[in-house]
C-alpha positions in Angstrom: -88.5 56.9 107.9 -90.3 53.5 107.5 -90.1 51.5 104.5 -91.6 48.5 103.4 -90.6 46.3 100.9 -92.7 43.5 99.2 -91.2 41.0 96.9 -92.0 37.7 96.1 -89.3 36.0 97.5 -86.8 36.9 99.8 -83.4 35.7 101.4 -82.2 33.0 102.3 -83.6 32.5 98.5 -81.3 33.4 96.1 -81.9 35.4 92.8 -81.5 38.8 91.0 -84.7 40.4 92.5 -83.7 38.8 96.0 -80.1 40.4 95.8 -81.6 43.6 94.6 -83.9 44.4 97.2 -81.1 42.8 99.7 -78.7 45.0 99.2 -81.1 48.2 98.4 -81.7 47.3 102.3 -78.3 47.8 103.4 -77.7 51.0 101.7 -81.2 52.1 103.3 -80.3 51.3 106.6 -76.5 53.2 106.6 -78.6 55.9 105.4 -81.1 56.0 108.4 -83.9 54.2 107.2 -85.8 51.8 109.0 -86.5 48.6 106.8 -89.5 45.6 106.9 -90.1 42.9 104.0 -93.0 41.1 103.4 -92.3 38.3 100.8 -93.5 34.9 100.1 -91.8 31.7 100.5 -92.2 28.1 99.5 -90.2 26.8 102.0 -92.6 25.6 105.1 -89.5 25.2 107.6 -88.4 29.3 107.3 -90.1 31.0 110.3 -92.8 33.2 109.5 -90.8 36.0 110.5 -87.0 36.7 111.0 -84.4 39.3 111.4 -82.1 39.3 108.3 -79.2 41.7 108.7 -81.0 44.1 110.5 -84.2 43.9 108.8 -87.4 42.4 110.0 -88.6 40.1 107.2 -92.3 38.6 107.6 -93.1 35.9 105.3 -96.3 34.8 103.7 -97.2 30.4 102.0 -96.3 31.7 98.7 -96.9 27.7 96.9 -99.3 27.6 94.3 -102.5 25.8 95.5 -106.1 26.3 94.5 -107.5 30.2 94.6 -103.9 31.1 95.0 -104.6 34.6 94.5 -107.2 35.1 97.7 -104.4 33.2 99.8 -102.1 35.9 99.1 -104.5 38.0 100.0 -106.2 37.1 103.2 -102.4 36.7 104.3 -102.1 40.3 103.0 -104.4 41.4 104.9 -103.8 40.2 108.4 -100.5 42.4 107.8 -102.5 45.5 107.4 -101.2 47.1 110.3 -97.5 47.0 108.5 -99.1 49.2 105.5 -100.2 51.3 108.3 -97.1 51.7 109.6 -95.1 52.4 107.0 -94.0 55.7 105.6 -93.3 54.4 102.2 -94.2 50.9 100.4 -92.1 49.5 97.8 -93.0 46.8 95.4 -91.3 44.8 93.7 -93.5 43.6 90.7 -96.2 42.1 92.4 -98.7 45.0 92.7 -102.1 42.4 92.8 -100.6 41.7 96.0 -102.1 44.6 97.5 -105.1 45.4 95.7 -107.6 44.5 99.1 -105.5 47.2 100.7 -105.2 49.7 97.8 -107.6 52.6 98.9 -105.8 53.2 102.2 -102.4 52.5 101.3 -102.3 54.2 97.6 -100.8 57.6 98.7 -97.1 55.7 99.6 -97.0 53.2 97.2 -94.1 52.8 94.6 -93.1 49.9 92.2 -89.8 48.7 91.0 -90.1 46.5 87.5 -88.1 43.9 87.4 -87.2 41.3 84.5 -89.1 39.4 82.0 -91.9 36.6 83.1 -90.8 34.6 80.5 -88.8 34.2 77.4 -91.0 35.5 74.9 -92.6 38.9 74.6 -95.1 39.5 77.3 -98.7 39.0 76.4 -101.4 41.2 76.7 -102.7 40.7 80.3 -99.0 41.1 81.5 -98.9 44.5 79.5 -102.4 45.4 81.2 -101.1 44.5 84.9 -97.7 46.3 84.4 -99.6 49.9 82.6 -102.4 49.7 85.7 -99.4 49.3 88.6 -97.7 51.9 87.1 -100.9 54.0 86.8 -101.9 53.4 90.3 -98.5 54.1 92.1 -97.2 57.6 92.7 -93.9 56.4 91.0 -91.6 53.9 89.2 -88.2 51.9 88.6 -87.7 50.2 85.8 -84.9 47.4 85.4 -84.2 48.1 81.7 -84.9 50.1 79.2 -87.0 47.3 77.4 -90.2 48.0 79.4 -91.1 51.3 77.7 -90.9 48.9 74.5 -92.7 45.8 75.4 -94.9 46.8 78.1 -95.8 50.3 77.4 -95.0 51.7 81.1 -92.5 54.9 81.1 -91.2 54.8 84.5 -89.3 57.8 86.4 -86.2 56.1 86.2 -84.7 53.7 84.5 -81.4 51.3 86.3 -79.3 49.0 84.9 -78.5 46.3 87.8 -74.9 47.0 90.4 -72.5 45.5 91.9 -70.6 46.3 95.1 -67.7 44.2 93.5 -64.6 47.1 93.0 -63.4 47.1 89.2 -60.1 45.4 89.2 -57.4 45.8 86.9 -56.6 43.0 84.2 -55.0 40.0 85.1 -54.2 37.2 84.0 -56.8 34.3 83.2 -57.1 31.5 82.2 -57.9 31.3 78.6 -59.6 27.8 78.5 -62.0 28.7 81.8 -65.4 29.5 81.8 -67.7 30.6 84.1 -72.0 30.0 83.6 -73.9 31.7 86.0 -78.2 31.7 86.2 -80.8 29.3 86.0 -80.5 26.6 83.8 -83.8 27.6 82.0 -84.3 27.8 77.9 -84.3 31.7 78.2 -80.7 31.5 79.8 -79.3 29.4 77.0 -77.6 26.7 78.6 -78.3 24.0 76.0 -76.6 26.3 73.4 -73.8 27.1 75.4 -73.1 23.5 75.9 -73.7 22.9 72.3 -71.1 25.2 71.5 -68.9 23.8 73.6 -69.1 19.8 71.9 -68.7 22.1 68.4 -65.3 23.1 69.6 -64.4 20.2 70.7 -65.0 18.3 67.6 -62.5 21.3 66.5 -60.1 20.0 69.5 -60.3 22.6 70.7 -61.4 21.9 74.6 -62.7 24.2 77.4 -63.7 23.9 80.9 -67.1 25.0 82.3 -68.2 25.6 85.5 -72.1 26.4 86.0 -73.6 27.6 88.9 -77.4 27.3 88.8 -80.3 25.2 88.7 -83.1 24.7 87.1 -85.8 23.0 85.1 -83.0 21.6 82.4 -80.4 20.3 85.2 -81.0 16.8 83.7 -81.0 17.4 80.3 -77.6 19.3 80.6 -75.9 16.7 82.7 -77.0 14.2 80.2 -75.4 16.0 77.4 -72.4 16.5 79.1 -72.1 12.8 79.9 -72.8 11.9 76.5 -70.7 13.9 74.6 -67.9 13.9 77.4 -67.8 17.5 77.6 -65.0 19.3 80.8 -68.4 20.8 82.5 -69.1 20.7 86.2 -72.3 22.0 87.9 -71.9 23.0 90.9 -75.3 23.9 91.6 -76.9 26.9 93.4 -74.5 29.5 95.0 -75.1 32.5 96.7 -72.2 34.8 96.1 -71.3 33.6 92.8 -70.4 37.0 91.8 -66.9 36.4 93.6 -66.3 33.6 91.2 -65.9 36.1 88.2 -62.4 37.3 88.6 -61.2 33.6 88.2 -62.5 33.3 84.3 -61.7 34.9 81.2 -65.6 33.9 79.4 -69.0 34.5 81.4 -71.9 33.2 79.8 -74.6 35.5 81.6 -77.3 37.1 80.1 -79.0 38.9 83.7 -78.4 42.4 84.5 -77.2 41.6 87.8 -74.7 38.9 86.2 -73.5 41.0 83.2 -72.4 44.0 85.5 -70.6 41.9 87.8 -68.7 40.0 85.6 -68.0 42.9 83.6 -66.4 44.9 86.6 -64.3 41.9 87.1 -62.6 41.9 83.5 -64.6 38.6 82.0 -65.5 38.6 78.1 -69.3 37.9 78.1 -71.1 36.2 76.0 -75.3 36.0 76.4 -77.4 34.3 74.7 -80.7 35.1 73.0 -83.2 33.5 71.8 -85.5 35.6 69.9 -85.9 39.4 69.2 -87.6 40.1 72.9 -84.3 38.8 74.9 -82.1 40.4 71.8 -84.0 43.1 72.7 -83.7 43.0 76.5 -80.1 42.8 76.1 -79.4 45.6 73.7 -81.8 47.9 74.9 -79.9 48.0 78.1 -76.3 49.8 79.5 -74.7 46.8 78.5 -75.1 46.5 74.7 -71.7 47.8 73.6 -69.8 46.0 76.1 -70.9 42.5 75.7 -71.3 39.8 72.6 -75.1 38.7 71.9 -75.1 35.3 70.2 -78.2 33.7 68.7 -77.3 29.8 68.6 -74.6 27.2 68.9 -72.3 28.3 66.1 -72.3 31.9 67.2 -71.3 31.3 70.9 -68.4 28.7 69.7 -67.3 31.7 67.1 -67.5 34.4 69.7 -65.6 32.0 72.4 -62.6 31.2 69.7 -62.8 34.8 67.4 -64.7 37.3 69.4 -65.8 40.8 68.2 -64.0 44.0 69.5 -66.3 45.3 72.3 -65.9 48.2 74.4 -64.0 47.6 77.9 -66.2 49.0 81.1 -64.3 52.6 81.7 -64.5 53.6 85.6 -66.7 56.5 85.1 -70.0 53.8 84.4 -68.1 51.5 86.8 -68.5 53.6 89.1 -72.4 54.3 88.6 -73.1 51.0 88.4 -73.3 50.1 92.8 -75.5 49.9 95.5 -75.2 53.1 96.8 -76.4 55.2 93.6 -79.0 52.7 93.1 -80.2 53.4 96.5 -80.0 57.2 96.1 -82.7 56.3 93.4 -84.6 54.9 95.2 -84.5 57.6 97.6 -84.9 60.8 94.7 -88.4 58.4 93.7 -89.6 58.9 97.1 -89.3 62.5 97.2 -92.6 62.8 95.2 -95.0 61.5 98.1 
C-alpha cells in the first residue's frame, strides 16, 4: 500500500511534527508500507527531492512571499500525479494545501492535528479551517485532547506523543542539573524558567542549565544570563536531544513529544504555562498527573526547590506511549477508506 504524507516541514528540519511523521515512517515501512512525503522547506540548498531512510521526500519553496497561498498551490499541483498514486494521503495540519486537488483526491484523504498555532486560544478562522478539514477528510488524529475543547473537531482518535526511548530504572542524578528542551519562544517559557533560576540564586541556591533550542528570544535570554550571571549554556538546536534526558534530574518541557521522553527517562518536569489555553493543553492531556504546571517565576523556583508529589510513569502507559502503537493508529484510521 502507498501512502503519502504532507507536512509542512520535513527532515533534515527538526521539530515535534517532523519527528512525528519521521518515525510514523519507519514503523510504516517494517510493516510493508510504501512511504512518499511532500513537505515544504525554506532552505533553497536541500534538493527538491531526496531519499530519507528509505523514503522518497519531494519538497516544495515553502518561504513566505507575496500570494503565498497560490505558490503552494501551483507547486501542489504539478505533484498531482503523486495524489494519483497513492493509496492513502495523510496530512499533517495543512489541509488548504490541497484544496485545488480536493475533488479527485477526497476519497483517501486523512488528517492528523497537531499542536497549537500560537500561545493563545485559537481564533475563529483557525476554528473554521480545523472543523472544515476534519469535515472534509474520511477521518482524524488528534494530538491532545484539547482540540475537542478549543477547536470544536472530535477526531477518531486521540494520541498523546511517543518515544522509542525504553523506560529505565532510577538512577542517580544530579540534583543541581537541568535540562531545557524546545524553542526559545514566549509560549515555551524560557524567560520564566530563567527568572526562576536568578530567584534561587539570590536564595544561594545555584543550578545549572543547559537549553537546547532556538528561537525568536535567543538574544534576550543570553542577555539575561550574562547580566545576572546565571550557570546556563545554550547549546542551540539538536536533533536527538531526547537522549540527553537520562543525564538530568529537572526537564523544563512543556511539548508532548518532550514531556513523554523525559518522563520515560526518570526526569521531574516542570512546564510552563502561560494562560488558561496552554494550562489547558497541558492538563487536558495523558500527562497531567505526572508532571508540575507552573504559571510564573516564583512557581517554577518553588516546584524546582519543594516540588508537589506527582505520580511516577508505571510501565503499563510506558509501554503505550511508542512508535509502534502510534503507527498501529494510524493504520486502524485507514481501515475506514
Amino acid at each position: 500500500m502507498k501512502v503519502l504524507q504532507i507536512s509542512q516541514y520535513y527532515a533534515p528540519h527538526v521539530g515535534g511534527v517532523e519527528k512525528h511523521v519521521a518515525k510514523i515512517n519507519q514503523q510504516l515501512i517494517k510493516n510493508g508500507y510504501q512511504v512518499t512525503v511532500l513537505a515544504g522547506t525554506d532552505n533553497h540548498d536541500l534538493a527538491k527531492a531526496a531519499i530519507i531512510d528509505q523514503v522518497q521526500v519531494y519538497r516544495l519553496d515553502n518561504r513566505l512571499s507575496s500570494r503565498y497561498k497560490f505558490k503552494i498551490w501551483r507547486q501542489v499541483i504539478k505533484q498531482a500525479q503523486l495524489f494519483k498514486e497513492a493509496d492513502i494521503i495523510q496530512l499533517h495540519d495543512v489541509f488548504w494545501w490541497i484544496i485545488p486537488l480536493y475533488p479527485f483526491i477526497f476519497h483517501k484523504l486523512f488528517i492528523t492535528f497537531h499542536g497549537h498555532e500560537s500561545s493563545d486560544k485559537p481564533d475563529q478562522k483557525a476554528i473554521f479551517w480545523h472543523r472544515l478539514a476534519n469535515k472534509l477528510c474520511r477521518g482524524s488524529i488528534a494530538v491532545g485532547g484539547f482540540h475537542e475543547k478549543y477547536y470544536q473537531v472530535k477526531a477518531d482518535y486521540v494520541i498523546d506523543g511517543a518515544s522509542d526511548l525504553e523506560q529505565i530504572p532510577g538512577k542517580k542524578k544530579s540534583a543541581k542539573k537541568i535540562i531545557f528542551v524546545g524553542r526559545l519562544a514566549p509560549d515555551t517559557g524560557i524567560l520564566q524558567y530563567l527568572e526562576a533560576l536568578n530567584i534561587l540564586k539570590d536564595q544561594q541556591l545555584n543550578y545549572h542549565l543547559d537549553v537546547y533550542g532556538d528561537g525568536q528570544l535567543m538574544n534576550q535570554a543570553k542577555h539575561y544570563v550574562k547580566q545576572q550571571q546565571l550557570d546556563v549554556i545554550f547549546h542551540g538546536t539538536v536533533a536527538e536531544a531526547e537522549q540527553l534526558f537520562s543525564h538530568y534530574e529537572i526537564a523544563f518541557v512543556a511539548s508532548y513529544l518532550s514531556i513523554c521522553e523525559a518522563l520515560k527517562q526518570n526526569c521531574r518536569v516542570i512546564a510552563h504555562y502561560s494562560n488558561d489555553f496552554i494550562k489547558d493543553y497541558l492538563s487536558m492531556s495523558i500527562y497531567r498527573d505526572y508532571i508540575l504546571l507552573a504559571k510564573n517565576a516564583p512557581a517554577i523556583a518553588q516546584a524546582i526547590i519543594k516540588p508537589a508529589k506527582t505520580k511516577k510513569l508505571d510501565k503499563k502507559l510506558s509501554n503505550s506511549l511508542t512508535w509502534p502503537v502510534i503507527a498501529n493508529t494510524y493504520q486502524k484510521l485507514w481501515q475506514k477508506r
